[in-house]
C-alpha positions as CSV (number, residue, x, y, z in Angstrom):
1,X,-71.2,-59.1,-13.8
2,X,-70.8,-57.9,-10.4
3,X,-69.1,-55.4,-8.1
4,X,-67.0,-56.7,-4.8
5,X,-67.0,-54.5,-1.9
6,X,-63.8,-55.4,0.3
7,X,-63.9,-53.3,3.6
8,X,-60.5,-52.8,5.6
9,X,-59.6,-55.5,7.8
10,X,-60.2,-52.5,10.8
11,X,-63.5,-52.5,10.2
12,X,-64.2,-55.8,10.3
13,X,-66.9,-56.2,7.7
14,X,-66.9,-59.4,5.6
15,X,-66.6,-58.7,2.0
16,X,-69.5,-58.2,0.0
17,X,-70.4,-58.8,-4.1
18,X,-73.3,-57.4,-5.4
19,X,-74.9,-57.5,-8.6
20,X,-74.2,-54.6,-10.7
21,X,-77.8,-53.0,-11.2
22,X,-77.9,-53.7,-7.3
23,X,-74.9,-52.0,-6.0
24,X,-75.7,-48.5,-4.3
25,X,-79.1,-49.4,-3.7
26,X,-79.2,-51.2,-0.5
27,X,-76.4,-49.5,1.2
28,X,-78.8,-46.3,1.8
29,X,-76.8,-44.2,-0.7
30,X,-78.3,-40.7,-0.6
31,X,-79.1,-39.0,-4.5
32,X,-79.9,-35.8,-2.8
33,X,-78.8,-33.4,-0.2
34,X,-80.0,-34.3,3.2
35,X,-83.9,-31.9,3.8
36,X,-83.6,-29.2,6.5
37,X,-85.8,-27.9,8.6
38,X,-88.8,-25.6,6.9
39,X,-88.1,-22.6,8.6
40,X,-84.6,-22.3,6.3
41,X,-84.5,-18.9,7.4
42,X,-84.1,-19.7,10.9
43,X,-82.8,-17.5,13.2
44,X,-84.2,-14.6,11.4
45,X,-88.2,-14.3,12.1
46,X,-89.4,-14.4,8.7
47,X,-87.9,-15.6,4.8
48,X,-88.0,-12.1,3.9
49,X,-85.8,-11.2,6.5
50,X,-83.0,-13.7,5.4
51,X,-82.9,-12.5,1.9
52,X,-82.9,-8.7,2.7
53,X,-79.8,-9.7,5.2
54,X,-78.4,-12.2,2.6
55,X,-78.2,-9.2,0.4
56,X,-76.6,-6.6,2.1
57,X,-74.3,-9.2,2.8
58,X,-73.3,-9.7,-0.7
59,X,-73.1,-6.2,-1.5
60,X,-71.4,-5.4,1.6
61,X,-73.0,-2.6,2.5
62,X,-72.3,0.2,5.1
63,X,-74.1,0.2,8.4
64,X,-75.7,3.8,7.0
65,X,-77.0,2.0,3.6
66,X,-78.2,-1.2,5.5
67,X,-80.4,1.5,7.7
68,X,-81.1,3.6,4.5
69,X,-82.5,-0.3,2.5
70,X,-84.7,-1.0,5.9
71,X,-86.8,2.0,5.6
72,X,-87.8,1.1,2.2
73,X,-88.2,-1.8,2.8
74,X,-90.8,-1.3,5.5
75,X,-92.8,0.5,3.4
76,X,-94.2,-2.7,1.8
77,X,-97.1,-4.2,2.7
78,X,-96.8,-7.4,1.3
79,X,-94.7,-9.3,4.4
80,X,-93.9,-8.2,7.5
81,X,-90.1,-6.5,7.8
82,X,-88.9,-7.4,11.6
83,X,-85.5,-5.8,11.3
84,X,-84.8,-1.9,12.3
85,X,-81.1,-1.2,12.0
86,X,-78.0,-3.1,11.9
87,X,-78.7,-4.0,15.8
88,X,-81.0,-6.3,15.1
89,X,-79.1,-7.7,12.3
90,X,-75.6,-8.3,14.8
91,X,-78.2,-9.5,17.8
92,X,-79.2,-12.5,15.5
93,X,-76.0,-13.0,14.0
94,X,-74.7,-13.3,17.6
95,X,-77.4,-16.0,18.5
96,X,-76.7,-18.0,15.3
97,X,-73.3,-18.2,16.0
98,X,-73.2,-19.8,18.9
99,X,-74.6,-22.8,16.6
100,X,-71.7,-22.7,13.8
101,X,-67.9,-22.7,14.3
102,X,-67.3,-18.6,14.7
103,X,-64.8,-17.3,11.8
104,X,-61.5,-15.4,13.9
105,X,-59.5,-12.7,12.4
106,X,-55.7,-13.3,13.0
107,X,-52.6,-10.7,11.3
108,X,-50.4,-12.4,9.2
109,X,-46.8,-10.8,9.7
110,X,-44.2,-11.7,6.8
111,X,-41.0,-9.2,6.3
112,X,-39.9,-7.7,3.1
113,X,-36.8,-5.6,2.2
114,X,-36.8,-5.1,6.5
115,X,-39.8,-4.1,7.2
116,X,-42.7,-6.3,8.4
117,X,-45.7,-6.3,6.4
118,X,-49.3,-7.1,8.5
119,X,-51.9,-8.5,6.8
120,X,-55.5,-9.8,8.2
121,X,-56.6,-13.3,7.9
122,X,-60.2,-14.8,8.2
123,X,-60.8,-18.0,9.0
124,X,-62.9,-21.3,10.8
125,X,-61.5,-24.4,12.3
126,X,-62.1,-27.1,9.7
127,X,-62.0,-29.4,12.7
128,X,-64.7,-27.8,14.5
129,X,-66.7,-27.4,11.3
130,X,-66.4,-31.1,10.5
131,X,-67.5,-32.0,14.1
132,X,-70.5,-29.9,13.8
133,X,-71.5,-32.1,10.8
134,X,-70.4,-35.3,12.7
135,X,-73.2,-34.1,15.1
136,X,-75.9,-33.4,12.9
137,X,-78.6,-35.3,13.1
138,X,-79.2,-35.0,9.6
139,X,-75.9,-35.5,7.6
140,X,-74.3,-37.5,10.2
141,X,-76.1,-40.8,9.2
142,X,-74.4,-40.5,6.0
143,X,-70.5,-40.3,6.9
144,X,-68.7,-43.7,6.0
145,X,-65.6,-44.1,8.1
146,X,-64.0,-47.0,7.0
147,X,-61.8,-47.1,3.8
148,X,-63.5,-50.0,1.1
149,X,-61.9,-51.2,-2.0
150,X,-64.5,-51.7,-5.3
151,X,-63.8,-54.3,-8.1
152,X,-65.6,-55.0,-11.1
153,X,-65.9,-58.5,-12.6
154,X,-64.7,-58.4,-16.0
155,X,-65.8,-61.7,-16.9
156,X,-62.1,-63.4,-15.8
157,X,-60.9,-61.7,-12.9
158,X,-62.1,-58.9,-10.0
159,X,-61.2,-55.5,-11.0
160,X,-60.4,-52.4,-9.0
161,X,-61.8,-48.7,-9.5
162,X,-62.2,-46.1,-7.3
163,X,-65.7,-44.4,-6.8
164,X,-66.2,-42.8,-3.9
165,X,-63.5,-40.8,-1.7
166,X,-63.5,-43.9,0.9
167,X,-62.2,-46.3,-1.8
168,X,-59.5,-43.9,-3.2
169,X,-55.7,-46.0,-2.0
170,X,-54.7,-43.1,-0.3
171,X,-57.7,-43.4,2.4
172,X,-57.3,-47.6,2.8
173,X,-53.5,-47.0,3.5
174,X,-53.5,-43.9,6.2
175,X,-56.5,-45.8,7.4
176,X,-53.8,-48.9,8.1
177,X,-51.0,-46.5,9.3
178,X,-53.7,-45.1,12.5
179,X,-54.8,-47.3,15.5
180,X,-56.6,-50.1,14.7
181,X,-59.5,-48.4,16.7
182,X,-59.5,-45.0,15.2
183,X,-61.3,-43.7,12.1
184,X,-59.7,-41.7,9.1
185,X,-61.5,-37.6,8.9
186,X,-60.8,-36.6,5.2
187,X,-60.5,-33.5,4.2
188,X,-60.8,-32.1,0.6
189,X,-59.4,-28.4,0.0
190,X,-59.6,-25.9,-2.5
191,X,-58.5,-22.2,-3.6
192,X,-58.7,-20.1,-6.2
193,X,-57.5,-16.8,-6.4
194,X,-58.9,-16.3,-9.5
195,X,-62.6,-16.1,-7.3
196,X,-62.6,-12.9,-4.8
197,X,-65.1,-12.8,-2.6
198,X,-66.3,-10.2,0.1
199,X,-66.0,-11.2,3.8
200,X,-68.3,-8.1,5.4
201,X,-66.4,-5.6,4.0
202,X,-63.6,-7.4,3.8
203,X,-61.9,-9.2,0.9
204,X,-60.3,-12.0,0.1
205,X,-59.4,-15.4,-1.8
206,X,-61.6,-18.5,-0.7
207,X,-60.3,-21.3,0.8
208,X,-63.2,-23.7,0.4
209,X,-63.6,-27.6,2.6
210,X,-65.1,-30.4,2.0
211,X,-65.3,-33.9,4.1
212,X,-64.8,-36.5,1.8
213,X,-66.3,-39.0,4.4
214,X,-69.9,-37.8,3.1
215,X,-71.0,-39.9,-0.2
216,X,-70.1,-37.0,-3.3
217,X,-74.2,-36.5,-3.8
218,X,-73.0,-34.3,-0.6
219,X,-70.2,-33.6,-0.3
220,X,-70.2,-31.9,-3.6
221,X,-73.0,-30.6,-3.4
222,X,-74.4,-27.0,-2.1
223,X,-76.5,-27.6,1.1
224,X,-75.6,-29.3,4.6
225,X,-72.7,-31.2,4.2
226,X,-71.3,-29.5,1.4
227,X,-68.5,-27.2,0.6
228,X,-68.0,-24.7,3.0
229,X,-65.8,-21.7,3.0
230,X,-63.2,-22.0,5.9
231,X,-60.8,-19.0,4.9
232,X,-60.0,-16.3,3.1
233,X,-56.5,-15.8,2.0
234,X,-55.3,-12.3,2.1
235,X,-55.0,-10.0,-0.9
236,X,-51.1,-9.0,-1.5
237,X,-51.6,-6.1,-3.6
238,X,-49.5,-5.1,-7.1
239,X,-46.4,-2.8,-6.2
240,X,-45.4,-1.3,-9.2
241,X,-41.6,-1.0,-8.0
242,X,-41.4,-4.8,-7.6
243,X,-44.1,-6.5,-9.5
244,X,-43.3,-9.0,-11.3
245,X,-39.9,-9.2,-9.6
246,X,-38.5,-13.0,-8.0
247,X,-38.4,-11.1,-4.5
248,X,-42.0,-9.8,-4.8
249,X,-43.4,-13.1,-6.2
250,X,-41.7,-15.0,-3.0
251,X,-42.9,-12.2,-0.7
252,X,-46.3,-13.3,-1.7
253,X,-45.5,-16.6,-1.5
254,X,-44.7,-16.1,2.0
255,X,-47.9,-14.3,3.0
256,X,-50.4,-17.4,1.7
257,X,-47.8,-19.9,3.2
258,X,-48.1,-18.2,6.7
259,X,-51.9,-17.9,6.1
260,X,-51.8,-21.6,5.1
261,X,-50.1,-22.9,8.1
262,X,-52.6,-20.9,10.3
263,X,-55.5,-22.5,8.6
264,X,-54.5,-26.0,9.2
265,X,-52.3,-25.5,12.3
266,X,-55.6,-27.2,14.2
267,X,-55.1,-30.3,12.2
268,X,-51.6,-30.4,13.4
269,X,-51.6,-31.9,16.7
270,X,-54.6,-34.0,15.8
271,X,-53.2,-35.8,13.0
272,X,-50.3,-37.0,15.6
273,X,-52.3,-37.6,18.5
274,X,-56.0,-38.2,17.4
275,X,-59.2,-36.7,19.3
276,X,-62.0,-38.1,20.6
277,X,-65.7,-37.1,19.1
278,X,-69.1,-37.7,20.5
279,X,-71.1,-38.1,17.1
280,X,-74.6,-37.4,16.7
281,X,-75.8,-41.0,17.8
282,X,-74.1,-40.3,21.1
283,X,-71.3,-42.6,20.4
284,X,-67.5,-41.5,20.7
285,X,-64.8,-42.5,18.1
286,X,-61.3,-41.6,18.0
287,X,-60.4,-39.6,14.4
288,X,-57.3,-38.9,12.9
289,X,-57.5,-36.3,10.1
290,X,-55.9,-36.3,7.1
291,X,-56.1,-34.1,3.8
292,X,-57.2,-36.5,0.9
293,X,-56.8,-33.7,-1.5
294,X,-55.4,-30.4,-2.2
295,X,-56.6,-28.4,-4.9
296,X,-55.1,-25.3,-6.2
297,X,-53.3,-23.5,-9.2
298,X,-49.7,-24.0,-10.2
299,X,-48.9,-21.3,-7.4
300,X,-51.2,-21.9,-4.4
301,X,-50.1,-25.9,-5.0
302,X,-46.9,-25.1,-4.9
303,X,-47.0,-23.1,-2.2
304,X,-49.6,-25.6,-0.2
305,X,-47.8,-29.0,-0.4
306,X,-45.1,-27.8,0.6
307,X,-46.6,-27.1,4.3
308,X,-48.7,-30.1,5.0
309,X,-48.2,-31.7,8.4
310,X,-48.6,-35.1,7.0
């Protein structure tokens, strides 16, 4: 009763069969998001600081109630309150940025019934965001690169099932369509309309990444190497004149295909061409990116396949 590991011919690993009580164990599976550093409030001075901020954030407060919550909140005596206005907030934001792929704001122009329609559009590069976890020195260890087919002895025969992202089909074959010394980046994506969520004091739908080269202990779960929002698609608000109406429904349409094709237009070239990373063990491979899956209601999907480069 055991499970047989059969790497891609790319990466050149020998197949493998393990007993069944074995497998996972020795191939320094992680059960648990990678630890981060202590200070988990870094760059803020103190935790207290990070949870005032993380608040106002999620209530998207105006600069005058941010300044209005400090002076309370220096009134305790329990912990020491560092922050004085929204100043200090932006100064630290600015510093931490410099460490994360920056969010840029681009207008989304679609025309209905001849007029153009502008609308603003939030977002990351999901390339740069993956190479920043490619680099860490904590969750980098754990991406897996080469595509591996699992089988199960069923007492007769070798048996195929899929466990992990890297053993889905779909990664062992666009593994076998790229250069033989290139490495598949897979991308999981999801949205939901049906989840608004502020952006400052702006709103939108979330557009949310994964990199299904992480094991799923991480890359489904909530802390470094897990979902991450990339986007947020803009709202098209209800006109009463046309809701409901095949022109308005395709207007809208229109508006999260545009914002679609912004979001991924950094994938685009890559996924022909390739690029080069440095990962965090100093060594440079050559990825080709792909999107492993696509998520979405009846709509967004419809919409969203529809625009993939690949």
């Amino acid at each position: 009763d055991g499970i047989q590991v059969q790497y891609h011919p790319n990466s050149q690993c020998p197949t493998q069969v393990f007993q069944f009580e074995d497998y996972g164990h020795s191939l320094g599976t992680p059960t648990v998001v990678p630890p981060v550093k202590p200070e988990l409030w870094y760059p803020f001075q103190t935790q207290i600081d990070f949870e005032v901020v993380e608040l106002v954030l999620e209530a998207a407060l105006t600069h005058q109630q941010m300044d209005w919550l400090f002076n309370l909140i220096r009134c305790t005596k329990f912990e020491q309150f560092t922050l004085w206005n929204c100043k200090d907030v932006q100064d630290i934001w600015d510093v931490a940025s410099f460490k994360l792929t920056p969010f840029v704001k681009e207008e989304v122009v679609v025309p209905f019934q001849g007029d153009n329609k502008t609308f603003q559009l939030f977002h990351r590069s999901i390339w740069d965001w993956a190479v920043d976890l490619l680099q860490d020195p904590q969750v980098g260890l754990h991406f897996v690169f080469d595509a591996e087919q699992l089988s199960k002895f069923n007492g007769d025969k070798f048996v195929q099932f899929i466990h992990e992202p890297c053993t889905a089909n779909t990664f062992w074959e666009y593994q076998s369509k790229i250069p033989s010394d290139a490495k598949p980046l897979a991308f999981i994506l999801y949205a939901d309309k049906a989840k608004l969520l502020s952006f400052g004091q702006v709103k939108g739908y979330p557009v949310i990444a994964r990199c299904a080269n992480l094991p799923v202990a991480i890359c489904n779960g909530e802390g470094l190497g897990g979902g991450c929002v990339v986007g947020w698609l803009p709202i098209v608000k209800e006109d009463k004149k046309h809701s409901g109406k095949p022109v308005y429904v395709n207007f809208k349409n229109a508006v999260w295909h545009q914002s679609f094709l912004k979001i991924l237009a950094c994938l685009t070239p890559l996924s022909k061409f390739g690029s080069a990373v440095k990962c965090r063990d100093d060594i440079i491979c050559i990825f080709y990116p792909i999107i492993l899956i696509l998520s979405a209601d009846y709509e967004e999907q419809f919409v969203s396949i529809l625009m993939l480069p690949w």
